[in-house]
Backbone bond lengths (Angstrom), bond angles and torsions (degrees), N, CA, C in turn:
res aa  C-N    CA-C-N  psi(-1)  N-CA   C-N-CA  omega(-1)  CA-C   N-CA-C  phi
1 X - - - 1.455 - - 1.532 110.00 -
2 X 1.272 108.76 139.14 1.756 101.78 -172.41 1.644 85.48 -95.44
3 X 1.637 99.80 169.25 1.348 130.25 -151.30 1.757 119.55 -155.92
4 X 0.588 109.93 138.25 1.783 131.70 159.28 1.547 119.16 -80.78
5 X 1.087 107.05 91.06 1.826 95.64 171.15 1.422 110.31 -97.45
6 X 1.008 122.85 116.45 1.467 127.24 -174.34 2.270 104.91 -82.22
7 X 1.178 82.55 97.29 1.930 85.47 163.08 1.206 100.13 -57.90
8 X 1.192 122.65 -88.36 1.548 131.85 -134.13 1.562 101.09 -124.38
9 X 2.002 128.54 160.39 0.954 112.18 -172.83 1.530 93.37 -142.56
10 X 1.493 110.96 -14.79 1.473 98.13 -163.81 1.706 116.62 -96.38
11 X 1.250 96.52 -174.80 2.140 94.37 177.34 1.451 111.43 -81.08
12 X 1.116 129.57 -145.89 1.066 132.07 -130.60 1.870 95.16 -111.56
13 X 1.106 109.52 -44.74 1.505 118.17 171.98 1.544 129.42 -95.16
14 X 1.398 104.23 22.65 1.564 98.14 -174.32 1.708 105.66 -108.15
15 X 1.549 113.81 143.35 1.347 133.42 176.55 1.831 104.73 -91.73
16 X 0.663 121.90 -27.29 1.655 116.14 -155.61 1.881 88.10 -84.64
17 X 1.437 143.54 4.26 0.966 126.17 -177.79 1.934 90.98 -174.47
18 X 1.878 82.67 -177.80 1.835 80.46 176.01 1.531 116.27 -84.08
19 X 1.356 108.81 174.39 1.640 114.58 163.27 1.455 102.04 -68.05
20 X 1.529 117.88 167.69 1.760 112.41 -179.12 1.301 119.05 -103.20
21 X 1.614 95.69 126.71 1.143 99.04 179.42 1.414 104.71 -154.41
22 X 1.505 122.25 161.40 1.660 121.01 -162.07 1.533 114.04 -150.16
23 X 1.493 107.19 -177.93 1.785 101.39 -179.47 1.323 83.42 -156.74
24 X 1.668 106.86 137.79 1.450 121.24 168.23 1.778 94.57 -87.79
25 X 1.156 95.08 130.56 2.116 105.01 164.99 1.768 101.95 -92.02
26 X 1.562 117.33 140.73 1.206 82.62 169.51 2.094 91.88 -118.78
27 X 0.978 87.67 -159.41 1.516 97.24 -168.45 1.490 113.42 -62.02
28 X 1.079 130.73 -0.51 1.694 153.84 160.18 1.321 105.67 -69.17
29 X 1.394 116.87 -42.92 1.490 128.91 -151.09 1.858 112.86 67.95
30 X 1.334 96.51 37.17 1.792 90.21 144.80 1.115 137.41 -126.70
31 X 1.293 150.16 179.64 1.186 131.07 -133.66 1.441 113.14 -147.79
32 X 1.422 116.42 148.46 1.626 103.15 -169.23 1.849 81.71 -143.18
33 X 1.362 110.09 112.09 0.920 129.09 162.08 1.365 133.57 -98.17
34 X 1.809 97.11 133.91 1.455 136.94 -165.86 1.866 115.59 -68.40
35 X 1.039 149.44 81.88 1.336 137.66 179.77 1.455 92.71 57.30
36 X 1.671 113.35 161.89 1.220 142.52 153.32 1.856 143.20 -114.14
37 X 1.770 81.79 26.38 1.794 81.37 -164.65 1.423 132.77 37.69
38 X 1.159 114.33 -169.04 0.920 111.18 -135.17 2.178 109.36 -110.82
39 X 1.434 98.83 30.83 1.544 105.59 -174.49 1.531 124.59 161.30
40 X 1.210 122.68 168.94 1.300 106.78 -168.86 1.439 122.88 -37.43
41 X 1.416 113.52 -17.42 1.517 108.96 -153.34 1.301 91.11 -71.45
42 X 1.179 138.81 -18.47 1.445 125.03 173.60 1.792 111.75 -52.24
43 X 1.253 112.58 -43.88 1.805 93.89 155.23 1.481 118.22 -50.60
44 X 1.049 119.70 -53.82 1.671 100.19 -166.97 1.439 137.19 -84.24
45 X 1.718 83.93 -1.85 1.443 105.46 145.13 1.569 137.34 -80.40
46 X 0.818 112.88 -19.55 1.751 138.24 171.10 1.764 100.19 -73.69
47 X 1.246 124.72 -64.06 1.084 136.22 -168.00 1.656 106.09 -71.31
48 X 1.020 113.51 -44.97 1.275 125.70 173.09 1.670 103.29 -40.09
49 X 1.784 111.88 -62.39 0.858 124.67 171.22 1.657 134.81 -56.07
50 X 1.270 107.55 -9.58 1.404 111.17 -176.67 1.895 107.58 83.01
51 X 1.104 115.03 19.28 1.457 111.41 -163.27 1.681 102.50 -110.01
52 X 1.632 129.53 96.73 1.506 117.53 179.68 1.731 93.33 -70.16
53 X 1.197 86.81 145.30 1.379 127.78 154.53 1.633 120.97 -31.69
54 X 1.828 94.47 -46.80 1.206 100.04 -178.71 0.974 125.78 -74.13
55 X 1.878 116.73 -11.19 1.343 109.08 -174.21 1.596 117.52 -117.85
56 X 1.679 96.00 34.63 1.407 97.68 155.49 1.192 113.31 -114.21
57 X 1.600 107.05 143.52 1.444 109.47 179.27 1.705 116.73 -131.93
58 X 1.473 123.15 17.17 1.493 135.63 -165.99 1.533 76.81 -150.83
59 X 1.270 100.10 138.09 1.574 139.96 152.86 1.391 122.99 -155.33
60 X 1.512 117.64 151.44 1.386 128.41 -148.73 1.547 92.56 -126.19
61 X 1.529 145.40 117.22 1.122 137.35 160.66 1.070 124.62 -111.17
62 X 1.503 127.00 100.47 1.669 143.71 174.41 1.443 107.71 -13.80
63 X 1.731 103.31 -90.21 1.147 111.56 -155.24 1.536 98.58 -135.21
64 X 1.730 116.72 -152.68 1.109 112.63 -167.34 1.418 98.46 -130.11
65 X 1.410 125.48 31.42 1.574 126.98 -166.01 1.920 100.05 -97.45
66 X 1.057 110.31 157.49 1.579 106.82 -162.06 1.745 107.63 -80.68
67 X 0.954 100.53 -23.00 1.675 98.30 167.67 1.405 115.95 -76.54
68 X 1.444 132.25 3.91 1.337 136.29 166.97 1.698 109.72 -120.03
69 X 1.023 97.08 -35.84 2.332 103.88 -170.93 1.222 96.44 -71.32
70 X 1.775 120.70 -60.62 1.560 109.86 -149.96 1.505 119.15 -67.73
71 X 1.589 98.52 -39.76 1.551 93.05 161.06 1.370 123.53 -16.86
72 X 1.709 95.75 -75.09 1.406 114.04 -171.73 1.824 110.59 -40.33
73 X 1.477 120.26 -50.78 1.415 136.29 -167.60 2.177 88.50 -50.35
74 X 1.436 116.20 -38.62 1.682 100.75 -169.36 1.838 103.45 -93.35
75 X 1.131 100.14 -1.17 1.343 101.99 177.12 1.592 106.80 -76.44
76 X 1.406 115.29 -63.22 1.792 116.46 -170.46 1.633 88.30 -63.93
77 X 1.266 133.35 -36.60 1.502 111.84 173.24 1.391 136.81 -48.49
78 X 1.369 96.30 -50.76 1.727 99.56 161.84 1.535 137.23 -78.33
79 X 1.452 98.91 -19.54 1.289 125.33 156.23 1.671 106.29 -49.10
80 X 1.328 125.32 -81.05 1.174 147.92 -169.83 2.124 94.51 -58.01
81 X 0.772 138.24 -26.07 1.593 142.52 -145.20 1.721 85.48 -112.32
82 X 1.560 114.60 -33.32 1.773 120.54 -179.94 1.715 91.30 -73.14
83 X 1.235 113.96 -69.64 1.587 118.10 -172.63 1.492 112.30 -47.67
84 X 1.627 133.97 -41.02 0.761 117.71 -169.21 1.983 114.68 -75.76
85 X 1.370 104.45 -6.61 1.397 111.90 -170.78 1.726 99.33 -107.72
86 X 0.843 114.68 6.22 1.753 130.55 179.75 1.786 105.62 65.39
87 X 1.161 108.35 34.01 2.064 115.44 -176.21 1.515 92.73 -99.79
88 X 1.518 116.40 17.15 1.759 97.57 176.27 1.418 115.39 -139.22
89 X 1.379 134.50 82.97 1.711 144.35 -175.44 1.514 101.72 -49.92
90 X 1.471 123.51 135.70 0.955 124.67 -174.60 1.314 125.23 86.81
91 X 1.533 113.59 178.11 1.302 119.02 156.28 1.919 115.57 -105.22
92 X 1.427 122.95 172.77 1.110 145.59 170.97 1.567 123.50 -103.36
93 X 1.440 116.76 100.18 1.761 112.61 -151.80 1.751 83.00 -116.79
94 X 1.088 110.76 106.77 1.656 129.52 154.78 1.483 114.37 -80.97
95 X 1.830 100.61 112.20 1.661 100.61 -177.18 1.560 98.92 -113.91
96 X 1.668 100.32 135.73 1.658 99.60 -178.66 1.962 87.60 -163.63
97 X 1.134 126.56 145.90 1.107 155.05 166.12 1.688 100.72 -13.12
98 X 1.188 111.40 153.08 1.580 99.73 -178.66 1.452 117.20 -89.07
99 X 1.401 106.03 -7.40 1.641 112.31 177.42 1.724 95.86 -61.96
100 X 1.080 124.77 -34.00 1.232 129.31 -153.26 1.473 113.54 -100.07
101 X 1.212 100.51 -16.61 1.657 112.13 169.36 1.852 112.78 -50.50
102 X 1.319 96.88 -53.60 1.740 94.96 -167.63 1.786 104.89 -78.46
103 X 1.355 108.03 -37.34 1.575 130.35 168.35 2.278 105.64 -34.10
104 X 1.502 109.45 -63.20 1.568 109.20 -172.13 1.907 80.05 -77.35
105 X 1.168 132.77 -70.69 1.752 106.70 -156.21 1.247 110.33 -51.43
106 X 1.299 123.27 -45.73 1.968 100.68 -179.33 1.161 99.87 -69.62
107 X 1.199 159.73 -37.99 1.446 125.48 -178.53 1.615 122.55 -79.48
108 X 1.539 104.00 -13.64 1.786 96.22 149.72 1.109 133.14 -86.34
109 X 1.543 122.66 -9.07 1.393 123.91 174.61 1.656 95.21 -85.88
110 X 1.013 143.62 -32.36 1.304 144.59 -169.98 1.968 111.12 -74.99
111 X 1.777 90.23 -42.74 1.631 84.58 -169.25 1.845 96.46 -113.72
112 X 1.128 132.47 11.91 1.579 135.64 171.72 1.490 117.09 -124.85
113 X 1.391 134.65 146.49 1.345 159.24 -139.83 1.579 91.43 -100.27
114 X 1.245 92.70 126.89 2.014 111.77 -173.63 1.945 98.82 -52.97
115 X 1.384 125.79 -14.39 1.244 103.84 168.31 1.404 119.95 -94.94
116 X 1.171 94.34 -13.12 2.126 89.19 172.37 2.140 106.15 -82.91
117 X 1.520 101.00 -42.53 1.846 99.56 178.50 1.505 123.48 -67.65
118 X 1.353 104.76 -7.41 1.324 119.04 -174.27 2.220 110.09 -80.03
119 X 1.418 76.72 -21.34 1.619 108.20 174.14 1.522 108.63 -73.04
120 X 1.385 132.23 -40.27 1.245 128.66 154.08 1.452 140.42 -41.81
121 X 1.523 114.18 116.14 1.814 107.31 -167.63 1.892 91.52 83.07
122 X 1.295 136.02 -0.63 1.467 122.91 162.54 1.110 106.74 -115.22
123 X 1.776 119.00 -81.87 1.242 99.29 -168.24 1.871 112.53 -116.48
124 X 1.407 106.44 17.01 0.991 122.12 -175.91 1.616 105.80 -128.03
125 X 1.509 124.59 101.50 1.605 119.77 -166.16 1.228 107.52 -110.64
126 X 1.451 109.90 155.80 1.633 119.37 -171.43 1.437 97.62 -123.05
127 X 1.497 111.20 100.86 1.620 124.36 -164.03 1.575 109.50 -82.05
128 X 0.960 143.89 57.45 1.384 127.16 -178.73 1.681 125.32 -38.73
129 X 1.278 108.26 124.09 1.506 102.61 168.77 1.481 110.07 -96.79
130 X 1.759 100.84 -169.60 1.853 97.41 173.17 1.626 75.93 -130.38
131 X 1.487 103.28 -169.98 1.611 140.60 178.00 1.311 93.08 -57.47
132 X 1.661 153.64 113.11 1.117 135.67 154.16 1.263 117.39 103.04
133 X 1.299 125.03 8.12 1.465 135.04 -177.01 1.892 96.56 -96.15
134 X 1.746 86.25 146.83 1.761 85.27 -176.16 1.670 84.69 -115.76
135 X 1.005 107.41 167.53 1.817 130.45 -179.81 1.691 122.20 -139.58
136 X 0.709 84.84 134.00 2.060 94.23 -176.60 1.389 103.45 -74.46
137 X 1.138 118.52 79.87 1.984 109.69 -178.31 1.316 95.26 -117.72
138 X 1.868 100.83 142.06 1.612 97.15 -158.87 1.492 130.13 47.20
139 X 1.734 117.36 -141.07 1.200 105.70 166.55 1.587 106.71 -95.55
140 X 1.166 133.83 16.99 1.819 137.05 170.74 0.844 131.58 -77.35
141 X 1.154 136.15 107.27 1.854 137.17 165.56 1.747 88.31 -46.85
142 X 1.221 121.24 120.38 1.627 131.72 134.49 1.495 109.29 -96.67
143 X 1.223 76.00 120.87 1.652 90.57 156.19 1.996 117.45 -122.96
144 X 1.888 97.50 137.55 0.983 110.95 -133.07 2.114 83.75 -97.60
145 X 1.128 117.40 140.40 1.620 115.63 167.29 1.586 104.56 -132.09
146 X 1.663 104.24 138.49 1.679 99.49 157.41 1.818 100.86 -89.74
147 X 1.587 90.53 144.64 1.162 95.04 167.42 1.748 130.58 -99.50
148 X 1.284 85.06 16.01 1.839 94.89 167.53 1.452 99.56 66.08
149 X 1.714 123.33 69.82 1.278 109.77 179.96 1.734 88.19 -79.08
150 X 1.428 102.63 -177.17 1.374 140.34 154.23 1.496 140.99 -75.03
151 X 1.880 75.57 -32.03 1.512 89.69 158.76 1.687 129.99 -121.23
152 X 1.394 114.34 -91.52 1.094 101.78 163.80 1.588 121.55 -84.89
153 X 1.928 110.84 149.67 1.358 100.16 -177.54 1.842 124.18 -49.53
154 X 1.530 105.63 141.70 2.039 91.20 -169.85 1.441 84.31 -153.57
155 X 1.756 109.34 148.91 1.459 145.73 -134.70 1.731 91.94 -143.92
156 X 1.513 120.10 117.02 0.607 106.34 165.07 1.697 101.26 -113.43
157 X 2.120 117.40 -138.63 1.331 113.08 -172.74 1.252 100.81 -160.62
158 X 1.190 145.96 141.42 1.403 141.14 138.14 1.502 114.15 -96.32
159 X 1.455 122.63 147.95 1.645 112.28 154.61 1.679 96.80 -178.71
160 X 1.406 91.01 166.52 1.595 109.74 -162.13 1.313 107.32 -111.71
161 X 1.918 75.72 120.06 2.058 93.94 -179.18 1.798 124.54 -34.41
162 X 1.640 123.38 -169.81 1.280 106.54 172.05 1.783 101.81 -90.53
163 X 1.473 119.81 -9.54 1.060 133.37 -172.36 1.575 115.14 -81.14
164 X 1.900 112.93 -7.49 1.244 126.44 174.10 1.604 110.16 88.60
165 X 1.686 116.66 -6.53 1.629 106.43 167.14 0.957 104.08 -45.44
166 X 1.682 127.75 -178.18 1.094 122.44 120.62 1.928 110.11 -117.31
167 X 1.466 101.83 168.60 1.655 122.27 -178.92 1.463 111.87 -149.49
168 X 1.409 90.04 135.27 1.435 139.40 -163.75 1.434 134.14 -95.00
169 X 1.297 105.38 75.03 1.641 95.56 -152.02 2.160 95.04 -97.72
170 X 1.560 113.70 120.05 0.589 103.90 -177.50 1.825 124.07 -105.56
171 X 1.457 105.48 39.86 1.473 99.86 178.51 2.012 108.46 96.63
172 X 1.372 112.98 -163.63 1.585 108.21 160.88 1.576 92.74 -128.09
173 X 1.192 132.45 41.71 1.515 129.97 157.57 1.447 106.80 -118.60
174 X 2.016 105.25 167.60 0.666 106.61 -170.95 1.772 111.92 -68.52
175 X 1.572 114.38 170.95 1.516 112.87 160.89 1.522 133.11 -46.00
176 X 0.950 122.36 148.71 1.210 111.55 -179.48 1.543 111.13 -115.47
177 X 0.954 150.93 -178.35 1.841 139.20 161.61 1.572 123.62 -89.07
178 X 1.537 99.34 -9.74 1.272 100.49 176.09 1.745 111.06 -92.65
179 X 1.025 97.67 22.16 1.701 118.91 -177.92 1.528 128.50 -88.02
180 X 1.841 85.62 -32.06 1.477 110.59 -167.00 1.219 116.11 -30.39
181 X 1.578 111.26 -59.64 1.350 108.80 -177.39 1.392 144.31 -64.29
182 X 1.875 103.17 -13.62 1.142 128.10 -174.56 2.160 106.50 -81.96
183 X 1.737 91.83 -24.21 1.688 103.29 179.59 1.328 135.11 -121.93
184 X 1.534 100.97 -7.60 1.247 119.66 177.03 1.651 113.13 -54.17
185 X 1.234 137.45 124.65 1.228 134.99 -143.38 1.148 150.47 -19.92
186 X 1.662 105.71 51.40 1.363 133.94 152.48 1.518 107.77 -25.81
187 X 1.610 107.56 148.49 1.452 129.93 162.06 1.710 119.63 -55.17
188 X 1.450 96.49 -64.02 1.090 101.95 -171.13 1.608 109.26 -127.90
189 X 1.557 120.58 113.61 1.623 119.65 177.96 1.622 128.37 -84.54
190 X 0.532 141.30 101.75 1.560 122.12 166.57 1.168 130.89 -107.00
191 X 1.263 110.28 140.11 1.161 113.08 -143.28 1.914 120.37 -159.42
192 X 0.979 115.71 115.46 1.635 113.82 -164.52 1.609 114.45 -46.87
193 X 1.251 134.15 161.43 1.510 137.99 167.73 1.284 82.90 -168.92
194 X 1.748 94.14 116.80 1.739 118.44 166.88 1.250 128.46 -59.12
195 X 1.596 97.54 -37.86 1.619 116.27 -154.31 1.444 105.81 -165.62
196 X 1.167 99.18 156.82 1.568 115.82 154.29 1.081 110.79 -44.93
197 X 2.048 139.85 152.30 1.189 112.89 163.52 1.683 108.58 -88.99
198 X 1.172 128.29 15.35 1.232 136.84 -176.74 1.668 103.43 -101.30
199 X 1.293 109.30 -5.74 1.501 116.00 169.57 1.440 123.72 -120.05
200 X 1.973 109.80 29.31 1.272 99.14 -153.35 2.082 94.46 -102.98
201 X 1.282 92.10 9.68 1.891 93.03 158.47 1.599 123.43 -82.36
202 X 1.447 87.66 -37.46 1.634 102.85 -177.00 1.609 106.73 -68.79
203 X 1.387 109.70 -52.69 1.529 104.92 179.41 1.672 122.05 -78.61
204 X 0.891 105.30 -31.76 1.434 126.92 -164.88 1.266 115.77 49.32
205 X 1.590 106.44 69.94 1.417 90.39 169.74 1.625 141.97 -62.44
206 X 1.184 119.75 -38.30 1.286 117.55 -173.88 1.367 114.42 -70.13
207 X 1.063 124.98 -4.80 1.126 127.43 164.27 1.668 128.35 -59.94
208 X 1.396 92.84 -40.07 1.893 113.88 165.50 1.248 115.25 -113.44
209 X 1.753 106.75 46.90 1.619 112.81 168.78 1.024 107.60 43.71
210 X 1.733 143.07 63.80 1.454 146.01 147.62 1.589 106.07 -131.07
211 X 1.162 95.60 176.45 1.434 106.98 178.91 1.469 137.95 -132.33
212 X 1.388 151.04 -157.90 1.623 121.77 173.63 1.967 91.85 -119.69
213 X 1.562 76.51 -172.69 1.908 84.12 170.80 1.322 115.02 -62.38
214 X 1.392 103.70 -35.19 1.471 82.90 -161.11 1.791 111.84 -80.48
215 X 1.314 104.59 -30.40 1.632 104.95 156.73 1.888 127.91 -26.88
216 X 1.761 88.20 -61.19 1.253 90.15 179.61 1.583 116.61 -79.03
217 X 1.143 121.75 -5.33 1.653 105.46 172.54 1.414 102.43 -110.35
218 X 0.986 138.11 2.56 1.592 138.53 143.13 1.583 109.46 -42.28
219 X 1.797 108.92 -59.02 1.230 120.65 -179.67 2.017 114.16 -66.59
220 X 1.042 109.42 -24.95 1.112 120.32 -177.68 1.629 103.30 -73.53
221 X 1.309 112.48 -60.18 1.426 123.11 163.84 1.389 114.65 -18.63
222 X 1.513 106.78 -69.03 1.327 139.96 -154.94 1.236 94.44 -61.18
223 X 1.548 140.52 -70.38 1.161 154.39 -156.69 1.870 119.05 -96.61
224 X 1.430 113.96 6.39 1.393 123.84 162.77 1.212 108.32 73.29
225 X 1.262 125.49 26.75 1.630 112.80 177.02 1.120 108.26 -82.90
226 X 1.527 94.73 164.07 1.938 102.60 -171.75 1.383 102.83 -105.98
227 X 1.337 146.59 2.17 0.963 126.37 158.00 1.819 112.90 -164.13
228 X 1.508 109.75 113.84 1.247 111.47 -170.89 1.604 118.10 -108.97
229 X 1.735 107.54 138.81 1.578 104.48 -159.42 1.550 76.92 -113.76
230 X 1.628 105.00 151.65 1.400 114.48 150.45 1.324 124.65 -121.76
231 X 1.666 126.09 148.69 1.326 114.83 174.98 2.034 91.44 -166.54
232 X 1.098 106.52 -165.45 1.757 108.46 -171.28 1.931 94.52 73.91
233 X 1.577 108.77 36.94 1.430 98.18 166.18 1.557 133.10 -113.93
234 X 1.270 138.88 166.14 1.183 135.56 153.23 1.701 125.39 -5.91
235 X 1.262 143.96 157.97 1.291 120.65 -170.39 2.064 83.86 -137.25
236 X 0.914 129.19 0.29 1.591 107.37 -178.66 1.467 109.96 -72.56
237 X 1.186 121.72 -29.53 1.513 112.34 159.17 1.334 115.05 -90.58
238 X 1.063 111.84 74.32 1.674 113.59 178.37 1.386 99.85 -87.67
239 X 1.368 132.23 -39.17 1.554 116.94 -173.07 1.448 118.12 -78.22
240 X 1.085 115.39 -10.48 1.517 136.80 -136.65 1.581 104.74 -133.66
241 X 1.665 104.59 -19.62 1.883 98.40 167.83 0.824 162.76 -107.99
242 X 1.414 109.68 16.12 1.359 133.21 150.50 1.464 115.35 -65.74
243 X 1.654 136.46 -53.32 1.092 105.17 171.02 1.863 111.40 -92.09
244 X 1.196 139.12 16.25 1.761 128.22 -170.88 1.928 61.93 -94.02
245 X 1.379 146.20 -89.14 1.309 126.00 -131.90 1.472 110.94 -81.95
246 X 1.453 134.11 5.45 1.067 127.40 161.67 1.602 104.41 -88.22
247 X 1.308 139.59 -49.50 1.238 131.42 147.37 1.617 117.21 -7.84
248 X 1.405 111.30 -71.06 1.739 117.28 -170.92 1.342 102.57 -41.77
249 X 1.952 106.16 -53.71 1.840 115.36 -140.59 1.987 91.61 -73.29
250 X 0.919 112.10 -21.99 1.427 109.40 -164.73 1.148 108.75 -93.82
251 X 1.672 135.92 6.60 0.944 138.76 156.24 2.094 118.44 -74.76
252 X 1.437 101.42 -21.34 1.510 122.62 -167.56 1.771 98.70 -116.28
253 X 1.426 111.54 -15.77 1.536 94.03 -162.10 1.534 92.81 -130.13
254 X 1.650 103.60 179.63 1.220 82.25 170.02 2.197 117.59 -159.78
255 X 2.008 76.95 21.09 1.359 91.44 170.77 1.096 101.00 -92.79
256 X 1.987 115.94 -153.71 1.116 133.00 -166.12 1.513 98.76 -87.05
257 X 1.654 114.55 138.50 1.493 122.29 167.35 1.445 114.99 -120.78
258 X 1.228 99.21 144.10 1.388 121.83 -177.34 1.336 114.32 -119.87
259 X 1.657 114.48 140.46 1.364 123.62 -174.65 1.510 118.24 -164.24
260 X 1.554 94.54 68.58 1.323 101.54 -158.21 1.386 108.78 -91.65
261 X 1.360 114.87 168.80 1.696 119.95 -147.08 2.067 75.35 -111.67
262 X 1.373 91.71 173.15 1.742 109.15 168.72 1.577 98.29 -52.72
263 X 1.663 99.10 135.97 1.357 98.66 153.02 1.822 100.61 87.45
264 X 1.358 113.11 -20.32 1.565 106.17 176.38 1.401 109.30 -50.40
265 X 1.509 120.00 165.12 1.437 128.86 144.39 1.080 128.53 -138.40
266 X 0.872 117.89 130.88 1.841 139.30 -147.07 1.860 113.73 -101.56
267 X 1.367 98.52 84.38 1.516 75.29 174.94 1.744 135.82 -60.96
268 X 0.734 125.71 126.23 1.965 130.71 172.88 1.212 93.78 -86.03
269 X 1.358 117.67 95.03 1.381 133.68 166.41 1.518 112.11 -97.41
């Protein structure tokens, strides 16, 4: 059965858990991984998970904000540290926007050792997509969308499970309308919620282009999906948020919600 393993769930500044980031399994058991937050801990989240290193070979990178890139910067390291000891078959093809192409090599030629960057453009590739380009990853058509942040440029994806869902990964911003088609009653959404909306003084989201639960299952509402996950949130209710924001969304929504903690795994049934 293919799957969602959720690494990481939180935003950009939270300690009580990881930044968000994920890996679709598919029914093979390989893996096409979602962002890498924002630092090593993406190993000890991997490991945690039972997931070597070595046997990922597709990754998807949003944007260029440090709770999604730096990850990435210890990933081609250990990646590159497997190849150089021959523990890694294949190559490693990182797909992320082409703004972002020159953006991850200078900061690995700057912060990694000329025998792991030398691995770049060989056995470690930096795939650029455009707005609307589909890609053969695994057995999945992805198809690649910017979602027109506000801030930094960000790439999201749609594509259809082997089970024929489809899922919708829309970035950690809010929706946009030129999206519609990419979410309009999708299987599976995902989709950021900052905050409570009863906490949206305390956090302020809109201020840093996010939004609360109840936003996003309004939008979920709105657009007929059958099942909406949230995560890219706040961490002071970490014990307490899986059910206070599944509580909120089900007041506005009225499919299946998801609110999975670090380390969940999600079946895509």
């Amino acid at each position: 059965m293919e799957k969602l393993i959720v690494l990481g769930t939180g935003n950009a500044s939270v300690t009580k858990c990881y930044n968000t980031c994920s890996i679709i399994q598919d029914k093979k058991g390989r893996y096409f991984m979602i962002d890498a937050g924002g630092g090593n801990g993406i190993l000890t989240q991997l490991e945690k998970m039972n997931i070597p290193v070595t046997e990922i070979h597709d990754i998807f990178l949003t944007h260029e904000h440090t709770d999604h890139l730096l990850g990435m910067i210890w990933m081609i390291r250990v990646i590159g540290q497997a190849i150089q000891k021959g523990k890694y078959e294949g190559n490693c093809t990182i797909y992320c926007h082409d703004g972002l192409v020159n953006v991850l090599k200078t900061i690995c030629e700057l912060t990694l050792v000329k025998k792991i960057t030398k691995l770049i453009g060989d056995r470690i590739i930096l795939c650029p997509v455009q707005d609307g380009e589909e890609k053969q990853i695994l057995d999945y058509k992805v198809k690649f969308f910017d979602i027109r942040s506000t801030k930094a440029r960000q790439f999201g994806f749609v594509t259809t499970l082997n089970n024929g869902k489809r899922l919708t990964f829309c970035g950690d911003e809010p929706y946009q309308e030129h999206c519609f088609e990419y979410a309009y009653q999708t299987d599976y959404f995902l989709h950021e919620a900052f905050c409570l909306d009863k906490e949206k003084d305390e956090f302020k989201p809109y201020e840093k282009h996010h939004g609360t639960v109840k936003d996003s299952a309004e939008l979920a509402q709105k657009l007929e999906v059958k099942n909406l996950l949230l995560w890219h949130t706040e961490d002071k209710n970490i014990r307490k948020r899986k059910s206070l924001y599944k509580k909120e969304a089900r007041k506005y929504y009225k499919g299946n919600v998801y609110v999975p903690y670090d380390r969940e795994i999600i079946e895509l049934k």
